[in-house]
C-alpha positions in Angstrom: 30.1 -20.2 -28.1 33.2 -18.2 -27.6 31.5 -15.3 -26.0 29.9 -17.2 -23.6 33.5 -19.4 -23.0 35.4 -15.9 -22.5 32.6 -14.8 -19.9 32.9 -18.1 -18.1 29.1 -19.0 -18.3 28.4 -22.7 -17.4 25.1 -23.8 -17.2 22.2 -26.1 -18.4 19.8 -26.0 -21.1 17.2 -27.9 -22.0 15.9 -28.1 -25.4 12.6 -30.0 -26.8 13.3 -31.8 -29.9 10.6 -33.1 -32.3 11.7 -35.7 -34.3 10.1 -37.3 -37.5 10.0 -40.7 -38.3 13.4 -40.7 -40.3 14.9 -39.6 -36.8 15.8 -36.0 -38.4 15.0 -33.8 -36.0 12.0 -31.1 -37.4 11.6 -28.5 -35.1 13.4 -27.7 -31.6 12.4 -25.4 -28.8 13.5 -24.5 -25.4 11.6 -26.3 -22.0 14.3 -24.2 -19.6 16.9 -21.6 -20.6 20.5 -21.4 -18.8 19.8 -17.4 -18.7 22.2 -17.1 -21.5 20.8 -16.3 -25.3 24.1 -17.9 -26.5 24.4 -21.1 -24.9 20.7 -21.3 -25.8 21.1 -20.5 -29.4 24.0 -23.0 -29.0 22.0 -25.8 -27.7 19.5 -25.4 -30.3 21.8 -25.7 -33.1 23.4 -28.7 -32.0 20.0 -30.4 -31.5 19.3 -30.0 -34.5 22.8 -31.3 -36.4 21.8 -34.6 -34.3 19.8 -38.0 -35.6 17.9 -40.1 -33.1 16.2 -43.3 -32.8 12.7 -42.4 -34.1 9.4 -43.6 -31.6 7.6 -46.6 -32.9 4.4 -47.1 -33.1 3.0 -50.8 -33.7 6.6 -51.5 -35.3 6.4 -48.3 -37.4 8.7 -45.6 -36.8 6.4 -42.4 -36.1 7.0 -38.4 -34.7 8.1 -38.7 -31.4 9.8 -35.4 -29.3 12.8 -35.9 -26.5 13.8 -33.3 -24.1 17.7 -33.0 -24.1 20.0 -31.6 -21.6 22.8 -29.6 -22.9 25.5 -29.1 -20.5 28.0 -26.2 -21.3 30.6 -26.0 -18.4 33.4 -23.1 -18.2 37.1 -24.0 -19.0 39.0 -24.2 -15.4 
């Protein structure tokens, strides 16, 4: 996000992402926020532009959830 680029935040987020078995991810939630409401909203909305391999189960693709690091690191 620009605001947090202009301030110079850098840090990590970690969202929860709960996929369905087309891989779409249906709902996302944060495990550890970086302390920043931006570069959490941010994570969060790229999460959930994202398609993943979905869990299988027996051979059958099933709801699975991932918990995904998002690193945002400040222009130098």
């Amino acid at each position: 996000p620009s605001r947090a680029l202009r301030r110079g935040e850098g840090r990590t987020t970690l969202v929860i992402a709960h996929i369905g078995p087309d891989g779409v991810p249906t709902a996302t939630e944060l495990a550890q926020s970086s302390g920043s409401r931006d570069l959490d909203r941010a994570a969060q909305q790229a999460v959930r532009r994202w398609r993943f391999e979905p869990a299988m189960d027996g051979g059958r693709p099933t709801v699975g959830r991932v918990v995904v690091p998002i690193d945002f690191r400040p222009e130098r």
